[in-house]
C-alpha positions as CSV (number, residue, x, y, z in Angstrom):
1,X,-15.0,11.6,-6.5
2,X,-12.2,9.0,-5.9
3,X,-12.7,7.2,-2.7
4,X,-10.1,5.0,-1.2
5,X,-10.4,3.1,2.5
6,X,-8.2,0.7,3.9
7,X,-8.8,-2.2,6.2
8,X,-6.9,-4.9,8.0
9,X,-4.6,-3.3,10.3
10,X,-4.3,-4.4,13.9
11,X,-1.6,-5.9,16.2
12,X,0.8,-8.1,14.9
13,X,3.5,-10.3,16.8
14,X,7.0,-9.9,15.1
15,X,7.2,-12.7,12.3
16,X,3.3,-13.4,11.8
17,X,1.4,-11.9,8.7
18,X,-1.5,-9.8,7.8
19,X,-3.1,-8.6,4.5
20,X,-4.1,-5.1,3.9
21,X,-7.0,-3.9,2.0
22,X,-7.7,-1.2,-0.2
23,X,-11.2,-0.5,-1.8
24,X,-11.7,2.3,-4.0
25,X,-14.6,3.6,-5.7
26,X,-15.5,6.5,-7.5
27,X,-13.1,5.1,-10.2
28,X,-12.3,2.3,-12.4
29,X,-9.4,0.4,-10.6
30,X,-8.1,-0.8,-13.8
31,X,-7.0,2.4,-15.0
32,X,-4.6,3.5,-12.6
33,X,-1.4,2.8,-11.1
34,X,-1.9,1.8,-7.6
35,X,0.5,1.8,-4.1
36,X,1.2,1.4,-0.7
37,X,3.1,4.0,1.4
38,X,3.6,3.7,4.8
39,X,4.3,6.7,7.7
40,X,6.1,5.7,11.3
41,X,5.8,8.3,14.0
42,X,8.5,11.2,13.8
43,X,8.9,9.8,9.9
44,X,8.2,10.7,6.5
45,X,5.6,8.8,4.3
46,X,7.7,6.0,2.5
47,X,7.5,4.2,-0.5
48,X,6.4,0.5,0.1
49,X,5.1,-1.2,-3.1
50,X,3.3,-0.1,-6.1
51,X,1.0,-1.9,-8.9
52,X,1.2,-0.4,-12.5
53,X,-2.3,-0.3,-14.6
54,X,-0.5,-2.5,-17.3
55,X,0.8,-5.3,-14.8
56,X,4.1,-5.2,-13.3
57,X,5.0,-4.4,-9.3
58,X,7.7,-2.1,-8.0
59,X,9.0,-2.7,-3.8
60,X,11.0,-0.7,-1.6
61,X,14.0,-3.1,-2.0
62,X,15.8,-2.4,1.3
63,X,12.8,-2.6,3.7
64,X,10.4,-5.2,2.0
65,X,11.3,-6.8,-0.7
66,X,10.6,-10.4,0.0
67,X,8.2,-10.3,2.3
68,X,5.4,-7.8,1.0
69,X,3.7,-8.0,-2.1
70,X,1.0,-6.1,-4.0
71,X,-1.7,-7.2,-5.8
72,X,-4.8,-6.0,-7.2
73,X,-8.5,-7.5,-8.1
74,X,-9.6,-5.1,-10.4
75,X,-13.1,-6.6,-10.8
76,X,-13.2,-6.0,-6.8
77,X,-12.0,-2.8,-7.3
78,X,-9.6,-3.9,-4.4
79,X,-5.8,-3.8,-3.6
80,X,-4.2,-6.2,-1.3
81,X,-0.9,-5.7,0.4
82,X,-0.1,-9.1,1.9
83,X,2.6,-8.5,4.9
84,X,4.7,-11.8,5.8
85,X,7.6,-11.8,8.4
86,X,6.8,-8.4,10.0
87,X,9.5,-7.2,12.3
88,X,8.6,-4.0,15.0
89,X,10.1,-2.0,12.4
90,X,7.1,-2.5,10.0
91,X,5.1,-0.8,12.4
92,X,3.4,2.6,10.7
93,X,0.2,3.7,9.5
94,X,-0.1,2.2,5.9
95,X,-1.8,4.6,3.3
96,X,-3.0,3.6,-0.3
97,X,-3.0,6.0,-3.3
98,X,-3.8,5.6,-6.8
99,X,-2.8,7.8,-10.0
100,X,-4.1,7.9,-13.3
101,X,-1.4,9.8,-14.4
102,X,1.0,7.9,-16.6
103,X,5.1,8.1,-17.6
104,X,5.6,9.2,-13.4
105,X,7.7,7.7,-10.8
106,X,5.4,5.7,-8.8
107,X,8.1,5.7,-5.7
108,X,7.1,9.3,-5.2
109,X,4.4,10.3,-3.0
110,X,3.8,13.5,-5.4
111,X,2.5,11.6,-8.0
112,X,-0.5,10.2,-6.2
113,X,-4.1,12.8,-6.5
114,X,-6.1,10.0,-4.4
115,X,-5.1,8.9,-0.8
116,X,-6.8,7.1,2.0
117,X,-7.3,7.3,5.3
118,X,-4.8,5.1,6.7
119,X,-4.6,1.9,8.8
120,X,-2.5,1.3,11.3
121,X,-0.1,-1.9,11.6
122,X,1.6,-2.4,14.8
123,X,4.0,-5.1,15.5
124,X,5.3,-6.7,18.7
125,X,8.3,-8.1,19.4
């Protein structure tokens, strides 16, 4: 069984920074395609940044792009989300998800079998 859990959310003033972490076990981290998603109250679950298996990243370009980026230490089993110039509207709970499944659009939520829990990010102005 895939497990996935998140740290590193908190409070955030508007412009500061904070790194996300996602642990998974259950799996071999190298082998999947790996992302962040993010859900504000009264909104759908977004697209915020994804990590392909083979190397390569893919960003929201309107929202992020810029100031979030993905990484991965697959011998940690880990995935990182470092957050720099947050504004209020950054503010959501921030999910991780990870497919194995290969040739997908990794924007879509659908494509994901393994999710975590969530942590929330909120930032102040």
């Amino acid at each position: 069984q895939v497990r996935l859990v998140e740290s590193g959310g908190g409070l955030v003033q508007a412009w500061g920074s904070s790194r996300l972490s996602c642990l998974v076990s259950g799996g071999t981290l190298r082998s999947y395609h790996v992302a962040w998603f993010r859900q504000a109250p009264g909104k759908e679950r977004e697209f915020v940044a994804a990590s392909r298996w083979s190397g390569g990243t893919t960003y929201d370009v309107d929202s992020v792009k810029g100031r979030f980026t993905i990484s991965r230490d697959n011998a940690k089993n880990t995935v990182y989300l470092q957050m720099n110039n947050l504004k209020p509207e950054d503010t959501a709970i921030y999910y991780c998800a990870v497919t194995n499944t290969y040739g997908v659009s990794l924007t879509s939520r659908r494509n994901y079998e393994y999710w975590g829990q969530g942590t929330q990010v909120t930032v102040s102005s």
